[in-house]
N, CA and C atoms as a LAMMPS dump frame, in Angstrom:
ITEM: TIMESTEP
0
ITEM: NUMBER OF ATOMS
492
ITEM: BOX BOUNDS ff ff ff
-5.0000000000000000e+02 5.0000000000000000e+02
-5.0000000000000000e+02 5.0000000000000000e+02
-5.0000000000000000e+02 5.0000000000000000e+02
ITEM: ATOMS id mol type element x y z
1 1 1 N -203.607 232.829 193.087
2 1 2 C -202.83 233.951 192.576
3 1 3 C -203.761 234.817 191.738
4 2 1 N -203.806 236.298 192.559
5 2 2 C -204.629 237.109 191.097
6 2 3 C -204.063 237.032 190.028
7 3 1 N -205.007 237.561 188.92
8 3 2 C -204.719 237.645 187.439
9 3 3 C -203.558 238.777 187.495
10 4 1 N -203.633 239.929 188.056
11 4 2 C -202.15 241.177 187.981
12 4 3 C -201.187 240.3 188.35
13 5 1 N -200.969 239.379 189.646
14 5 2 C -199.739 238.791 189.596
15 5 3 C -199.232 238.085 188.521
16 6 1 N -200.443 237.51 188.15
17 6 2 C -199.977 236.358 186.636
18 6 3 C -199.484 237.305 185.275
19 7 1 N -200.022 238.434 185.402
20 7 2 C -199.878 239.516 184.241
21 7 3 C -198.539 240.114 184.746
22 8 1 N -198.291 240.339 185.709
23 8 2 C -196.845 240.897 186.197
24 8 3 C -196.144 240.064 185.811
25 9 1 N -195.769 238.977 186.212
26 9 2 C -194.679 238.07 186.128
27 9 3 C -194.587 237.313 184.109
28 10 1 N -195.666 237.907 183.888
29 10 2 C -195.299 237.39 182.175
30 10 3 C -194.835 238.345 181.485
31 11 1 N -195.301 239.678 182.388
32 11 2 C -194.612 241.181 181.317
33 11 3 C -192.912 240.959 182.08
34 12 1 N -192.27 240.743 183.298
35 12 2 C -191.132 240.375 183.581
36 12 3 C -190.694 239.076 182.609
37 13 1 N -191.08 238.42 182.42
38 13 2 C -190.603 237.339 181.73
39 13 3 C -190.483 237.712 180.404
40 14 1 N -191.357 238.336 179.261
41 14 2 C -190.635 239.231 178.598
42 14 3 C -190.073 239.942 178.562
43 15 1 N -189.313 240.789 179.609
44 15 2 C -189.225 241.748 179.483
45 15 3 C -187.363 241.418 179.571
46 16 1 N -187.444 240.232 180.098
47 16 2 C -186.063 239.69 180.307
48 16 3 C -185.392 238.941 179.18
49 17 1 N -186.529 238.204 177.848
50 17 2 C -186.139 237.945 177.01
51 17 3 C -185.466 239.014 176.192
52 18 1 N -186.523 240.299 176.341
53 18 2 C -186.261 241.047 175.155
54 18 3 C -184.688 241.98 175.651
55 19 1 N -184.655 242.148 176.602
56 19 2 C -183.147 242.587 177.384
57 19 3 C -182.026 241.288 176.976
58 20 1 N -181.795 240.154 177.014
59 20 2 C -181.201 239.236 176.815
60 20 3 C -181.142 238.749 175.298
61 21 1 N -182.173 239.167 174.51
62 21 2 C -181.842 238.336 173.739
63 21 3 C -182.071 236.437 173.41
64 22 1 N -183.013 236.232 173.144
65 22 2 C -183.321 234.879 172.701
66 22 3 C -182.289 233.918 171.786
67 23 1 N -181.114 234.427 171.239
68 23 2 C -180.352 234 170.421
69 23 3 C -179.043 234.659 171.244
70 24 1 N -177.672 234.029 170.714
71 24 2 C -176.53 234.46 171.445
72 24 3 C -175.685 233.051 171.571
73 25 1 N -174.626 233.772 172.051
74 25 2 C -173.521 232.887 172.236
75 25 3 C -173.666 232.6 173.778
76 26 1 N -173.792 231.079 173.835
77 26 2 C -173.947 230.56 175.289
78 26 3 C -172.928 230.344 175.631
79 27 1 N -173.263 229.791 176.521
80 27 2 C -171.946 229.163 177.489
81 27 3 C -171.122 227.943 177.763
82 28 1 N -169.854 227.561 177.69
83 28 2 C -169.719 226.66 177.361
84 28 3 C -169.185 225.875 179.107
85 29 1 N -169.191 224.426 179.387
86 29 2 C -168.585 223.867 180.291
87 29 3 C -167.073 224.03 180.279
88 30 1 N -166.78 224.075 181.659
89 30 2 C -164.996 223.84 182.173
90 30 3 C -165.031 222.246 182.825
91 31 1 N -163.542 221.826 182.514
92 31 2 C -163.209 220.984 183.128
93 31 3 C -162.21 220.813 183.159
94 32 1 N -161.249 219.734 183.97
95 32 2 C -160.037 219.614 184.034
96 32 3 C -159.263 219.257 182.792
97 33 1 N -160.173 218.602 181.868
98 33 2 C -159.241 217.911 181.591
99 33 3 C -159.262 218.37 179.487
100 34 1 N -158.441 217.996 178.604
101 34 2 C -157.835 218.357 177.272
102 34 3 C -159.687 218.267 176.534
103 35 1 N -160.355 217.519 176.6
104 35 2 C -161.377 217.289 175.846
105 35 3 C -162.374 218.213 175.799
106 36 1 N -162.664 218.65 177.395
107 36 2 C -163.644 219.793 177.073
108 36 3 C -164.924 219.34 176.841
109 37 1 N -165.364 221.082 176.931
110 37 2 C -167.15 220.535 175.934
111 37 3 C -167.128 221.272 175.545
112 38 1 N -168.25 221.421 174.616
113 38 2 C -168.895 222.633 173.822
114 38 3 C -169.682 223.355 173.614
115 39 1 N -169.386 224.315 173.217
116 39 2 C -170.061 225.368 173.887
117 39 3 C -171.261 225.639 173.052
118 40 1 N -171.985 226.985 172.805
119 40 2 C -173.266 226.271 171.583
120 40 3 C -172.666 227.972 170.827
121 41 1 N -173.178 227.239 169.327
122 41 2 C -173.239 228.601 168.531
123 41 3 C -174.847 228.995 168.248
124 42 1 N -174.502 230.267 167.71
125 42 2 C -175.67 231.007 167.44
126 42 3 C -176.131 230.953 165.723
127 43 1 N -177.031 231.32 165.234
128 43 2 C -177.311 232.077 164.43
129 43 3 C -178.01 233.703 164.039
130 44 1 N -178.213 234.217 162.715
131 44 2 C -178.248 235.152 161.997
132 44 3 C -179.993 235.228 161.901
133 45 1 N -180.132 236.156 161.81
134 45 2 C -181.78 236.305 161.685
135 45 3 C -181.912 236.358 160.312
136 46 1 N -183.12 236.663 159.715
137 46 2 C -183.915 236.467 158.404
138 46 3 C -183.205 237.912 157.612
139 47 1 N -183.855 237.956 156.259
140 47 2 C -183.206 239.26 155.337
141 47 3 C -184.058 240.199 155.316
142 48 1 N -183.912 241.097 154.813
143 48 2 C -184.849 242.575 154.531
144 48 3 C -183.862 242.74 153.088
145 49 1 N -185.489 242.776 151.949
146 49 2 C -184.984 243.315 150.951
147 49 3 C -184.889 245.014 150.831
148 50 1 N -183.522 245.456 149.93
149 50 2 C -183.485 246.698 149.756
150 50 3 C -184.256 247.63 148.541
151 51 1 N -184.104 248.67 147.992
152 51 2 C -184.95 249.419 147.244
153 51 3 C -183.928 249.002 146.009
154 52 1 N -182.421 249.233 146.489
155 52 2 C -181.738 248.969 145.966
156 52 3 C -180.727 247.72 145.089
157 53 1 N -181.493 246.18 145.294
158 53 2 C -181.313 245.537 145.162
159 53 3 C -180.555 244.287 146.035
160 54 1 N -179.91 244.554 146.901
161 54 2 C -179.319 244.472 148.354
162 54 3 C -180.234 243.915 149.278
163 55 1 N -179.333 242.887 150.075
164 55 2 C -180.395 242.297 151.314
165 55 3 C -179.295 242.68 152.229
166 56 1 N -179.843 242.939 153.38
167 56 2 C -179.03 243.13 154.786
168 56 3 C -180.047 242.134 155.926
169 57 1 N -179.33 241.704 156.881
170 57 2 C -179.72 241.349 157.946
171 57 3 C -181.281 241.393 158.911
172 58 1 N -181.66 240.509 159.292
173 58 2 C -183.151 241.01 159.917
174 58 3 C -182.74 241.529 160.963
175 59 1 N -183.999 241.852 162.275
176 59 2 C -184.178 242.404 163.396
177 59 3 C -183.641 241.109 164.363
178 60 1 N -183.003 241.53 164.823
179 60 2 C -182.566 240.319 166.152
180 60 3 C -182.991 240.508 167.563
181 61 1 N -183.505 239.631 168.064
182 61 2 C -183.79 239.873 169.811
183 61 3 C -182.572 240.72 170.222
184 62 1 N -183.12 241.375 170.794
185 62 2 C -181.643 241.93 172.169
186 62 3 C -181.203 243.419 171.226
187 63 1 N -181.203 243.251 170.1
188 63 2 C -181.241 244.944 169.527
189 63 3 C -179.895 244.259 168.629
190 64 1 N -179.376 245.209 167.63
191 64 2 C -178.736 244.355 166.175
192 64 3 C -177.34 245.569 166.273
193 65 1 N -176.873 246.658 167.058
194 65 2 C -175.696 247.146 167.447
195 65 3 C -174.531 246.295 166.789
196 66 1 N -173.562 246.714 166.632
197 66 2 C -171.931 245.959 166.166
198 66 3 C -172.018 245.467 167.298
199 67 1 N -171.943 245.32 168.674
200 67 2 C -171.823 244.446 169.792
201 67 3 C -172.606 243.303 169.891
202 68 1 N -173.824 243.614 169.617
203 68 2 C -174.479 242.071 169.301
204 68 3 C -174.181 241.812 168.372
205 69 1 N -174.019 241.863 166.858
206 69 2 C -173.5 241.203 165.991
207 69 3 C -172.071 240.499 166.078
208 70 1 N -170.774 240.865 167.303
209 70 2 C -169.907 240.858 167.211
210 70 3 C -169.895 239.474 168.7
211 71 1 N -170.858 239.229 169.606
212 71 2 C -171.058 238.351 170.394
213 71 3 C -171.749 237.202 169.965
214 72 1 N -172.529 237.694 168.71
215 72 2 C -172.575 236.039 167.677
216 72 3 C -171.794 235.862 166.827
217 73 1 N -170.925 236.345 166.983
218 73 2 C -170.34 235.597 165.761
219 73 3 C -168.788 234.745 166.583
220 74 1 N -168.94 235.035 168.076
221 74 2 C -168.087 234.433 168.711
222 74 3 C -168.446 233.104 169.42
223 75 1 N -167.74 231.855 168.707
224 75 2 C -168.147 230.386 169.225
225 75 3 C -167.432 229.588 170.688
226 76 1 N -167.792 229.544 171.556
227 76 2 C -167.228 228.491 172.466
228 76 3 C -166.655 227.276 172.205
229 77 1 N -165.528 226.818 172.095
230 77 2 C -165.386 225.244 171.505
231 77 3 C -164.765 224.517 172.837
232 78 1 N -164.263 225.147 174.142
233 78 2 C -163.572 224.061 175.103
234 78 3 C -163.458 225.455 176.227
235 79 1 N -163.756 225.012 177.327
236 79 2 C -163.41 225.892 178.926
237 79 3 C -162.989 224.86 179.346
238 80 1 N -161.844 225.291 180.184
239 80 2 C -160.882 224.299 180.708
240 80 3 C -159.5 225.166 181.885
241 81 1 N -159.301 224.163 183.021
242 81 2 C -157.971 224.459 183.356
243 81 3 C -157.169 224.238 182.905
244 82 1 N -155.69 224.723 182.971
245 82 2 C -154.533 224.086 182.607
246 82 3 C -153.903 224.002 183.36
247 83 1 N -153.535 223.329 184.116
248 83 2 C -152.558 222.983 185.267
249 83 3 C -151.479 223.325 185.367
250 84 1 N -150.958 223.259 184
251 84 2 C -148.849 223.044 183.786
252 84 3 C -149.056 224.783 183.683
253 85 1 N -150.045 225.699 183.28
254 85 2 C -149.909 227.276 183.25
255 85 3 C -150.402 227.556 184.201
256 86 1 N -151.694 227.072 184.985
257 86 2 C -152.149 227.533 185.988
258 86 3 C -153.602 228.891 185.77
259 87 1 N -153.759 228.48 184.449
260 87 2 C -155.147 229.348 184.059
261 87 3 C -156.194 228.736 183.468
262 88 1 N -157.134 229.624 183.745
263 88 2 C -158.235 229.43 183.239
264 88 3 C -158.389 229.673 181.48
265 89 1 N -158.65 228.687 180.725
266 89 2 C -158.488 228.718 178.941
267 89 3 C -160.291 228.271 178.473
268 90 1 N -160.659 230.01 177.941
269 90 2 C -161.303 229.475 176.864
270 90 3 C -160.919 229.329 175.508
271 91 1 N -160.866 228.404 174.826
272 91 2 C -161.309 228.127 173.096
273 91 3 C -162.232 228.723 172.661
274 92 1 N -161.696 229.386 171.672
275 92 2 C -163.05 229.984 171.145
276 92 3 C -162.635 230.264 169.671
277 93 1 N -163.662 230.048 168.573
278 93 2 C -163.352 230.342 167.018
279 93 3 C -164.491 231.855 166.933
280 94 1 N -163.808 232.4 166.626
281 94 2 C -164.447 234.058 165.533
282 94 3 C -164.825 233.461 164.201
283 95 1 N -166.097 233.94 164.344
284 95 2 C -166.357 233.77 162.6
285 95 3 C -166.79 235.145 161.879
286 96 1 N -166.467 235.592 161.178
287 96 2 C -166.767 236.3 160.471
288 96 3 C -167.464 236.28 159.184
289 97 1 N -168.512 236.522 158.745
290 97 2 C -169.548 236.365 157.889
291 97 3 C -169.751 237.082 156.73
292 98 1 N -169.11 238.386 157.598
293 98 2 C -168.875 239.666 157.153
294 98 3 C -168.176 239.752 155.343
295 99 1 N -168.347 240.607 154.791
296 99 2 C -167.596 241.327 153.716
297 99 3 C -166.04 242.343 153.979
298 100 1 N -166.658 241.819 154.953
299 100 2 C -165.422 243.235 155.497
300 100 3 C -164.31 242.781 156.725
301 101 1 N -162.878 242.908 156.911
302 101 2 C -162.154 242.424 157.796
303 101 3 C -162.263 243.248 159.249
304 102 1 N -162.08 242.355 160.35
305 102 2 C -162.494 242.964 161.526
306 102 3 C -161.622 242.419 163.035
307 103 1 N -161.463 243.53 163.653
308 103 2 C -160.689 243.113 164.597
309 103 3 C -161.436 243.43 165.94
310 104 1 N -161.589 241.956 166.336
311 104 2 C -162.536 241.148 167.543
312 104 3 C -161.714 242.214 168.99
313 105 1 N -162.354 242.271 169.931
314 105 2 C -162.204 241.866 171.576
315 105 3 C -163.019 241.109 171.93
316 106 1 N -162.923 240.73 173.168
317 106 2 C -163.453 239.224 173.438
318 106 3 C -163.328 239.187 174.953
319 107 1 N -164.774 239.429 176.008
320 107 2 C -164.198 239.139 177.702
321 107 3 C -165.336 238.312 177.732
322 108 1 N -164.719 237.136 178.476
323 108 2 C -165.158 236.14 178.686
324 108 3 C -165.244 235.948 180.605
325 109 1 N -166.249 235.095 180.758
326 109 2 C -166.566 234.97 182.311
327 109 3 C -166.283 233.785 182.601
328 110 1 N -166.013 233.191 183.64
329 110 2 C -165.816 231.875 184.097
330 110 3 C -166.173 231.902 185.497
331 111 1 N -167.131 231.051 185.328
332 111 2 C -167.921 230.479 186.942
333 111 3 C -168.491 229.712 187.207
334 112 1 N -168.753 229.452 188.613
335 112 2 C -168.866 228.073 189.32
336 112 3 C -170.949 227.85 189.015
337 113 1 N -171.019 226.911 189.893
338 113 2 C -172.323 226.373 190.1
339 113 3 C -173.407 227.807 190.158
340 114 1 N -174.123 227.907 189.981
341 114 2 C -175.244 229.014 190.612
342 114 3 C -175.376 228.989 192.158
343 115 1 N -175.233 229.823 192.73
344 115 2 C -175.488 229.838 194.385
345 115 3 C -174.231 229.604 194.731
346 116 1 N -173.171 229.082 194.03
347 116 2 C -171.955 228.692 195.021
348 116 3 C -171.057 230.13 195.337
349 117 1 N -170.611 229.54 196.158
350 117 2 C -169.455 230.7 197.094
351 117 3 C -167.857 231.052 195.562
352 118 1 N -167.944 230.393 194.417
353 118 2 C -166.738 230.669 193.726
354 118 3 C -167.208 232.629 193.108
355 119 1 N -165.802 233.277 193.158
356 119 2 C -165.833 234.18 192.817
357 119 3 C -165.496 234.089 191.218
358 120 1 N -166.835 234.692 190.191
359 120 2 C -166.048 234.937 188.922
360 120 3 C -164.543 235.479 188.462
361 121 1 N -164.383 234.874 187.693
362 121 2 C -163.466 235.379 186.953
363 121 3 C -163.534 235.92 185.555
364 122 1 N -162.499 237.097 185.485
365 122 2 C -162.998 237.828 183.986
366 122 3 C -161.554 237.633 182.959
367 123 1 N -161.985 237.528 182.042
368 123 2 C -160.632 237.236 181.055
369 123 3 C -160.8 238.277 179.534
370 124 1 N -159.892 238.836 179.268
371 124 2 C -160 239.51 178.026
372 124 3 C -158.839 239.362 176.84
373 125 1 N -159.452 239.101 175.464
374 125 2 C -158.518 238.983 174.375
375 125 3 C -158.778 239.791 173.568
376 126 1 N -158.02 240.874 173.496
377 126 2 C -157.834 241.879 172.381
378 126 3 C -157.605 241.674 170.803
379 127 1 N -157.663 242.344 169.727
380 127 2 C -156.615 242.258 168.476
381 127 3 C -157.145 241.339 168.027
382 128 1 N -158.11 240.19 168.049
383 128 2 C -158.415 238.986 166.996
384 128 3 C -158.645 239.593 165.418
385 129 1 N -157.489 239.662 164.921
386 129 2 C -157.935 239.893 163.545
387 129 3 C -158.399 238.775 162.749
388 130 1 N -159.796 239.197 162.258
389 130 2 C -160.325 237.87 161.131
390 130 3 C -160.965 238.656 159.944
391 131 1 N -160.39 238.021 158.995
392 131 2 C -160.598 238.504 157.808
393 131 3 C -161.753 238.224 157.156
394 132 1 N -162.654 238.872 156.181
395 132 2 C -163.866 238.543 156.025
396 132 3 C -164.03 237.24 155.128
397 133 1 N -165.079 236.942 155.207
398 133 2 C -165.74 235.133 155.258
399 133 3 C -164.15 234.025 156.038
400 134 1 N -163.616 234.309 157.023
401 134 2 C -162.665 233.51 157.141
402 134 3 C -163.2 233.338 159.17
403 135 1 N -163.235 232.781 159.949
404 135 2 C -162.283 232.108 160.968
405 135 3 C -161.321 231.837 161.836
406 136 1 N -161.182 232.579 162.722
407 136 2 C -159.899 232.463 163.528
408 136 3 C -159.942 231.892 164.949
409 137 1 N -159.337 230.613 165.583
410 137 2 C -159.274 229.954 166.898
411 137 3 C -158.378 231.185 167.55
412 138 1 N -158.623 230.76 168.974
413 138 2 C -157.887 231.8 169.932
414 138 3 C -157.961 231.457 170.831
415 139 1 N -157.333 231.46 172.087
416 139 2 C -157.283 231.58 173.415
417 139 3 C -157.727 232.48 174.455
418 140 1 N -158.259 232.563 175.044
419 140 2 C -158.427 233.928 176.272
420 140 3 C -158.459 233.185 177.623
421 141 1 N -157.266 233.582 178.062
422 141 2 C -156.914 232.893 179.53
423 141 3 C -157.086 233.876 180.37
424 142 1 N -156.761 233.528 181.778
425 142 2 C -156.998 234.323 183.058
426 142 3 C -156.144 233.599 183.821
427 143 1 N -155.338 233.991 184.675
428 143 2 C -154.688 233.433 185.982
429 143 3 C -155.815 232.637 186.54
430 144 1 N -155.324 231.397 187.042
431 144 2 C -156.696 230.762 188.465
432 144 3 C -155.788 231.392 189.744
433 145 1 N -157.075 232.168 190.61
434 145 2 C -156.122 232.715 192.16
435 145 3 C -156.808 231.641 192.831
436 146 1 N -157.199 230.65 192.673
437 146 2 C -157.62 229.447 194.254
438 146 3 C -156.163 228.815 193.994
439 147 1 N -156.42 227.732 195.448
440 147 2 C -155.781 227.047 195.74
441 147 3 C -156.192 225.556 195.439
442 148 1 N -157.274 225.678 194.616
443 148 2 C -157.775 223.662 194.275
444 148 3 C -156.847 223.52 192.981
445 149 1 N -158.007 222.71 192.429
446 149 2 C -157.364 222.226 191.215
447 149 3 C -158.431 223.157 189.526
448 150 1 N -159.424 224.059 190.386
449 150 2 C -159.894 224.833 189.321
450 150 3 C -161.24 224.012 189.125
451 151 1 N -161.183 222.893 189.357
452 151 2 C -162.862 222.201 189.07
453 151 3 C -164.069 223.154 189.708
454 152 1 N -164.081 223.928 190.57
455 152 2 C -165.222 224.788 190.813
456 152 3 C -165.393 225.506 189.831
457 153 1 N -164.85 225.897 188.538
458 153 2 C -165.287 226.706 187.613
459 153 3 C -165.531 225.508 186.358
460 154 1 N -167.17 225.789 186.294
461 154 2 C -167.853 225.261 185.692
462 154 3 C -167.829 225.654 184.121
463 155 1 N -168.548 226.693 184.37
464 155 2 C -168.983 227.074 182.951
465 155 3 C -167.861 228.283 182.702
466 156 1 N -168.073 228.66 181.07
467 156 2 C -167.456 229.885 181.067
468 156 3 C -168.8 230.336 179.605
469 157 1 N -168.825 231.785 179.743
470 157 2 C -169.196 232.574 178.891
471 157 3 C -168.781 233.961 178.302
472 158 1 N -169.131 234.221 176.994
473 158 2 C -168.607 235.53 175.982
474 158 3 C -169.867 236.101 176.863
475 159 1 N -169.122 238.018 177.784
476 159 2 C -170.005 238.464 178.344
477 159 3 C -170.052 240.085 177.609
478 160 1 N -169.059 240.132 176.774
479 160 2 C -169.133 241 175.546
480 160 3 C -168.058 240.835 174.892
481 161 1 N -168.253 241.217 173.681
482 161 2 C -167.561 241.37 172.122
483 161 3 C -167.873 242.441 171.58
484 162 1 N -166.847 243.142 170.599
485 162 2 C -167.098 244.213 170.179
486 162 3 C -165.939 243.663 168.81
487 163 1 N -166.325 244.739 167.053
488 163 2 C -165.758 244.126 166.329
489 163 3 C -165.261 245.88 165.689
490 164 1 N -164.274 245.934 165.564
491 164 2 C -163.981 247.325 164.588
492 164 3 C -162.73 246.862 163.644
């Protein structure tokens, strides 16, 4: 392999971190059944002191927008079917860190294996009001349109958040 190919494929490989983001709210497993798994949380980058006495937030991979701030601070705790409703349920806790009260949206993805034939599914929860330094659990379901029992949907993930 020439050296440009090796130099190509490492400026792509950054180039995908820095689009993505190295930090974030992952993804959590589905399964049939009440227990679940879990999903992973994120953290907050380093401080910047002010002139003014004040620290605010560092620089975060992926760029520091209310949308990325508002997709970490959203946790995965259980993806799952429910049979007796017939949807797809993520768990998920809002945290808010914030000084200030804020009202979440939340669309979440749910999908199968990589390469497999399952069609995503998209789910959205509006209105999460969470009050600042506080916490709020929630639901965001989706109809399941197959005909199994929903085990082809593996994982689910927060594919944006926004906080106003």
């Amino acid at each position: 392999m020439k050296m440009r190919h090796v130099r190509a494929i490492a400026v792509a490989a950054v180039a995908v971190v820095a689009l993505t983001g190295a930090r974030g709210s992952g993804g959590g497993g589905c399964d049939n059944s009440s227990s679940g798994s879990s999903g992973s949380s994120s953290s907050s980058g380093g401080s910047d002191h002010n002139d003014n006495g004040s620290t605010s937030g560092g620089s975060l991979p992926g760029g520091s927008s209310s949308a990325d701030k508002a997709i970490r601070d959203v946790i995965i705790n259980e993806c799952k079917y429910d049979q007796a409703t017939k949807n797809l349920v993520a768990r998920i806790t809002v945290k808010n860190d914030g000084s200030m009260d804020y009202d979440y949206n939340v669309t979440m993805k749910f999908k199968g294996v990589a390469g497999g034939s399952v069609l995503p599914a998209t789910a959205l929860k509006t209105g999460i009001a969470v009050a600042a330094g506080a916490s709020v659990s929630a639901e965001v379901t989706t109809p399941y349109i197959g005909t199994g029992d929903g085990s082809e949907y593996t994982e689910c993930e927060v594919t944006r958040a926004s906080r106003f």
